[in-house]
C-alpha positions as protocol buffer text, in pm:
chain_id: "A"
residue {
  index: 1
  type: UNK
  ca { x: -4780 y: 1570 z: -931 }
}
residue {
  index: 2
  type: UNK
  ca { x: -4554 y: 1582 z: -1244 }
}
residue {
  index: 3
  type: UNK
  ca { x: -4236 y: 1371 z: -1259 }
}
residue {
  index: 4
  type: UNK
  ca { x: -3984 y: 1619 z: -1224 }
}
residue {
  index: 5
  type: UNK
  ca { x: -4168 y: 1782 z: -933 }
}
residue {
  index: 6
  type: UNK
  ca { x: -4141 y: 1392 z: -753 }
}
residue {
  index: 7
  type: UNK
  ca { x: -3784 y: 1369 z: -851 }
}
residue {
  index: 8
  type: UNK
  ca { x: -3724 y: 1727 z: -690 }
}
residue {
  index: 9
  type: UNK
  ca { x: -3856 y: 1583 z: -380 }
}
residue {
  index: 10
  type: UNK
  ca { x: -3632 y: 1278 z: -368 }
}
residue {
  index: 11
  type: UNK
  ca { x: -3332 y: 1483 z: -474 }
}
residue {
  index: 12
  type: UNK
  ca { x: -3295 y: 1357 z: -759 }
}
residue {
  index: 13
  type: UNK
  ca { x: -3318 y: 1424 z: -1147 }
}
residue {
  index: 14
  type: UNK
  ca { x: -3612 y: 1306 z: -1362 }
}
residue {
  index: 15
  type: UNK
  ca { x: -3406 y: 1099 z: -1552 }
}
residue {
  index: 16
  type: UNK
  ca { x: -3268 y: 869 z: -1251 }
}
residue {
  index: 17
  type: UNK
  ca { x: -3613 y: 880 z: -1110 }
}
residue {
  index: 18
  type: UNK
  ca { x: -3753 y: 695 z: -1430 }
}
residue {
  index: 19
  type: UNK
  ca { x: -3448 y: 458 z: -1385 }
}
residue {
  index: 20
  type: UNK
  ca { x: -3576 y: 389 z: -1057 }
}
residue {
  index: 21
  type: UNK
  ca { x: -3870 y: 285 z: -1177 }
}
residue {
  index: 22
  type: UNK
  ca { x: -3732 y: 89 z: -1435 }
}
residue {
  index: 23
  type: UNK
  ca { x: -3560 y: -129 z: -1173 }
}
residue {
  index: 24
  type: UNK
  ca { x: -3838 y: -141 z: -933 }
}
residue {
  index: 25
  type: UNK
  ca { x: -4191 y: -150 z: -1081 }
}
residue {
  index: 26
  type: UNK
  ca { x: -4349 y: -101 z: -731 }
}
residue {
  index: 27
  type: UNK
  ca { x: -4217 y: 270 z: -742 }
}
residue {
  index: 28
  type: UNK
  ca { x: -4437 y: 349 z: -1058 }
}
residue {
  index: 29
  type: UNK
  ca { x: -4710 y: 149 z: -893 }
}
residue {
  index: 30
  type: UNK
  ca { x: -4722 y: 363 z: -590 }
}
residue {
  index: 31
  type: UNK
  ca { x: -4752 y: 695 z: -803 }
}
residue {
  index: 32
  type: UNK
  ca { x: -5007 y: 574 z: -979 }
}
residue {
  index: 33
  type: UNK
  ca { x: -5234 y: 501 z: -705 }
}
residue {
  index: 34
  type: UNK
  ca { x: -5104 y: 821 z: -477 }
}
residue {
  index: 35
  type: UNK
  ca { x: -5220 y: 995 z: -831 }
}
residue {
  index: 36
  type: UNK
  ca { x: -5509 y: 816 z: -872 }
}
residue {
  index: 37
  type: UNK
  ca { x: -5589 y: 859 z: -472 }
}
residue {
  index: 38
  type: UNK
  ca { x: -5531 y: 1232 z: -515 }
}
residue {
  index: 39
  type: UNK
  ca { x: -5768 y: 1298 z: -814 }
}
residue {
  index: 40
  type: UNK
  ca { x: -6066 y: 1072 z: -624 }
}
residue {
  index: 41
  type: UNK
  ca { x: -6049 y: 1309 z: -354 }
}
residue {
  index: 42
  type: UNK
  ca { x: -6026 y: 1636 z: -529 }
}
residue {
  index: 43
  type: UNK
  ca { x: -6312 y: 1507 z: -764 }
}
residue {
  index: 44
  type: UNK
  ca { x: -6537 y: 1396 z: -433 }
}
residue {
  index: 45
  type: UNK
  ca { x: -6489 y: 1732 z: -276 }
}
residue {
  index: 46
  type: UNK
  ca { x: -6567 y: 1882 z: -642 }
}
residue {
  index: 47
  type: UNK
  ca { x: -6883 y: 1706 z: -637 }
}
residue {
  index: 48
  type: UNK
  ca { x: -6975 y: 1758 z: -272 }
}
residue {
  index: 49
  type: UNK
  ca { x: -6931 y: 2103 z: -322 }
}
residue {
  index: 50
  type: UNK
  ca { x: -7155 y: 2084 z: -651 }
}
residue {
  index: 51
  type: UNK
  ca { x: -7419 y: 1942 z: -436 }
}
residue {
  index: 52
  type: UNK
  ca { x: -7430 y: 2176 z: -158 }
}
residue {
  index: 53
  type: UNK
  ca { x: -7462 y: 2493 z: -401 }
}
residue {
  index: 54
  type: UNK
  ca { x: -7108 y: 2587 z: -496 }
}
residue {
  index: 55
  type: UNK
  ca { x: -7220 y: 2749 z: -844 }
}
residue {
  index: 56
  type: UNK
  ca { x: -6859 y: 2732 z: -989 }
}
residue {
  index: 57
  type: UNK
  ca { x: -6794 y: 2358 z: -883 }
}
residue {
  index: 58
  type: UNK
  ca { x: -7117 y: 2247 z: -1012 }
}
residue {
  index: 59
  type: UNK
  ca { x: -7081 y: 2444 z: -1357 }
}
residue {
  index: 60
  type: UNK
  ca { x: -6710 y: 2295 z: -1358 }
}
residue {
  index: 61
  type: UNK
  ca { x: -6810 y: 1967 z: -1281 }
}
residue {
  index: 62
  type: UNK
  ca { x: -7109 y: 1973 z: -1587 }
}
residue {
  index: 63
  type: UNK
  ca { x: -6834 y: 2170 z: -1819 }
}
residue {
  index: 64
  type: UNK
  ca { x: -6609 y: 1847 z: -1780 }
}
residue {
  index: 65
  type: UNK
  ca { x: -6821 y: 1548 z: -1678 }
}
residue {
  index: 66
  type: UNK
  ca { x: -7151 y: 1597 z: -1925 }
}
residue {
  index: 67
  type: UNK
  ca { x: -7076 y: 1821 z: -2192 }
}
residue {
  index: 68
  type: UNK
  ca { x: -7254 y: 2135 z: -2072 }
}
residue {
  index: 69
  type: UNK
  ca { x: -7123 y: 2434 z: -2206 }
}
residue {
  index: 70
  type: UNK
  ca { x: -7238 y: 2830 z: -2088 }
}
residue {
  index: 71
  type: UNK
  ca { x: -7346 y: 2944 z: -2431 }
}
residue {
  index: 72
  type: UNK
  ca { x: -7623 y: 2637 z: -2482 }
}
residue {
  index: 73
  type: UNK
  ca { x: -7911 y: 2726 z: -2647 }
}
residue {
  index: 74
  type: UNK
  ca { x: -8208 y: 2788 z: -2395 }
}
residue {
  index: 75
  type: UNK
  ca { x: -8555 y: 2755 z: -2552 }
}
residue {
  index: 76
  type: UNK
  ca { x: -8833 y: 2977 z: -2321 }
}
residue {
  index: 77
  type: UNK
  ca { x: -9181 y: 2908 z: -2477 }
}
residue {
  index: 78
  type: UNK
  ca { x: -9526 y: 2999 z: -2331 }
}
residue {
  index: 79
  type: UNK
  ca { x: -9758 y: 2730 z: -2345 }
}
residue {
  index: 80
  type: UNK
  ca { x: -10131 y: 2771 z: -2447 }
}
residue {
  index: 81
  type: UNK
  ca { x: -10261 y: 2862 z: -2145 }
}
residue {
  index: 82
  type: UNK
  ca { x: -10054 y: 3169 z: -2132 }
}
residue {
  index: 83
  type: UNK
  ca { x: -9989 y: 3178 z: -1764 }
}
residue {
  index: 84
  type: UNK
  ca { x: -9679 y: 2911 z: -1772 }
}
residue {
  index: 85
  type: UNK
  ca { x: -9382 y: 2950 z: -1896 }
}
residue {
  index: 86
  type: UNK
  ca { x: -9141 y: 2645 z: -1992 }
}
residue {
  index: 87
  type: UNK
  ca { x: -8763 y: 2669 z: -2041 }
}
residue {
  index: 88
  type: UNK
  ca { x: -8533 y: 2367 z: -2153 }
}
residue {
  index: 89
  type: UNK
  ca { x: -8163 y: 2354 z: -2198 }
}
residue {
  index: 90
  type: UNK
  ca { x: -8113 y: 2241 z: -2555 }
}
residue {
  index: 91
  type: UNK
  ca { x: -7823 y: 2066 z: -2673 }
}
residue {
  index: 92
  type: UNK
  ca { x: -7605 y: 2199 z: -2973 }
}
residue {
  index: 93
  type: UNK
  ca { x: -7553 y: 1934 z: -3175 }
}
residue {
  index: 94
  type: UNK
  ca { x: -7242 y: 1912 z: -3469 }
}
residue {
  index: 95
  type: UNK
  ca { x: -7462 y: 1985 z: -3736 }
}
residue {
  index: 96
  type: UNK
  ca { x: -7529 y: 2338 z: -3611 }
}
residue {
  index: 97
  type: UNK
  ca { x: -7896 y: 2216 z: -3462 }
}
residue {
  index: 98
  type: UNK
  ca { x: -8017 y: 2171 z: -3133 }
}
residue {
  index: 99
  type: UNK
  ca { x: -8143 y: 1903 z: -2958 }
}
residue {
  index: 100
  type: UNK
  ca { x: -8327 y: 1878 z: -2651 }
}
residue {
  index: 101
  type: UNK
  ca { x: -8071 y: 1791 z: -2379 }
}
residue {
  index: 102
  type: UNK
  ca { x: -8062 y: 1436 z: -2269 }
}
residue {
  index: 103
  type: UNK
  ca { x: -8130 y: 1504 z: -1895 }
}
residue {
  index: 104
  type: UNK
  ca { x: -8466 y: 1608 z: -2061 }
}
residue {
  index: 105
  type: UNK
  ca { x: -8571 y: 1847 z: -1781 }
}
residue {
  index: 106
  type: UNK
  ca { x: -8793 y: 2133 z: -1850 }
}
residue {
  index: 107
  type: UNK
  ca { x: -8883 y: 2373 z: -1592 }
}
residue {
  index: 108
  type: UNK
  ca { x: -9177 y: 2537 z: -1534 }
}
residue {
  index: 109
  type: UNK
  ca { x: -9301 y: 2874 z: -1411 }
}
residue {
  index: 110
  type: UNK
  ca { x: -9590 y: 3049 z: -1327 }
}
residue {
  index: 111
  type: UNK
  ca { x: -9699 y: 3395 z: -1471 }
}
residue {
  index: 112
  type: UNK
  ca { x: -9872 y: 3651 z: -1208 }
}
């Protein structure tokens, strides 16, 4: 919660708020951890959700927490023996090249 949205609660401007917590340090201390409190819960549900299938809060939570971005490179090759099919998630790198990703997971698939 922003500052002037706190100070709106107490009835009070955002300027005496931050004189508040100039005169009382415990004030600032007890936003920070009712901030900090907040954001661990929001990011545990994120995560939960991640893990039981929610498409959009795992592709959120690899967006923010591990780089991951939508338009990756994807390599699909077909290996010798022509009936599997591999795809791994590259990694863009600054350069302009790719890399494979660091999770180095390739998936496999069988042709009919």
């Amino acid at each position: 919660m922003v500052y002037i949205k706190v100070a709106d609660y107490f009835g009070m401007t955002e300027k005496t708020l931050r004189a508040v917590e100039g005169r009382q340090p415990e004030v600032s201390t007890a936003y920070s951890k009712g901030k900090a409190m907040a954001i661990a819960d929001v990011a545990t549900s994120l995560y939960e959700q991640a893990k039981n299938g929610n498409i959009h809060a795992a592709k959120f939570y690899l967006k923010t927490q591990a780089g991951w971005r939508e338009d990756a490179p994807v390599e699909l090759y077909q290996s010798d023996d022509e009936r599997t099919w591999k795809i791994q998630i590259m990694r863009a790198k600054e350069d302009g090249t790719t890399e494979p990703s660091p999770t180095g997971r390739v998936i496999e698939l069988e042709s009919d």
